[in-house]
Structure formats: structure tokens, C-alpha cells
C-alpha positions, 0 to 999 in steps of 0.5 A: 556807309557809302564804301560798304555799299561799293564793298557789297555791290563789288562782291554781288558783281564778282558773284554773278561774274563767275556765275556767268563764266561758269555757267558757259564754261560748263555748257561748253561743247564741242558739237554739230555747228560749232568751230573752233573759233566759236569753242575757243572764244566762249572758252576765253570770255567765260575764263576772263569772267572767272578771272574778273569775278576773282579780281573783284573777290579779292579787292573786296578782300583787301578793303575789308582787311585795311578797313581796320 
């Protein structure tokens, strides 16, 4: 019972982690006040969110798969 909760808990957190990525990759822009340092770098935490989010995915994937 309790590694149905972890599973579940794993798939909630890769939800909200490529929610979150998404949503800073989608406001990204180029603007007045914002440098290149600044771009790049939301740029890079919203690509390893999605990438988390996908890692945390995909081992939900496979503990589900070898639970049989």
C-alpha cells in the first residue's frame, strides 16, 4: 500500500514539475530589463524541470510495469 502512495506522490511531483517548467518556458521573453544571463538561465531551470518531471514520469512507468 505504501508504494502506491510513493508511485502516486512521484506522478503528482512530475506533474507539477513540468507544469512549472512550462509555464516559465512559455513566459520567457526577451524584453526591456531582461539580459542575456537572466534568458538563458530561466531558459535552463524551466528545461531541467521538464526534464525532472519526465524522469519522475518515466520511473512511475517502470514500477508500474515490474509490479506484476
Amino acid at each position: 500500500m505504501k508504494k502506491n502512495w510513493k508511485m502516486a506522490s512521484f506522478w503528482v511531483l512530475g506533474t507539477v514539475c513540468i507544469l512549472f517548467g512550462s509555464m516559465i518556458a512559455g513566459h520567457l521573453e526577451k524584453g526591456l530589463g531582461v539580459d542575456d544571463l537572466s534568458y538563458f538561465l530561466a531558459l535552463l531551470i524551466a528545461f531541467i524541470l521538464i526534464l525532472l518531471g519526465g524522469l519522475l514520469w518515466i520511473s512511475v512507468a517502470i514500477a508500474v510495469r515490474l509490479r506484476d
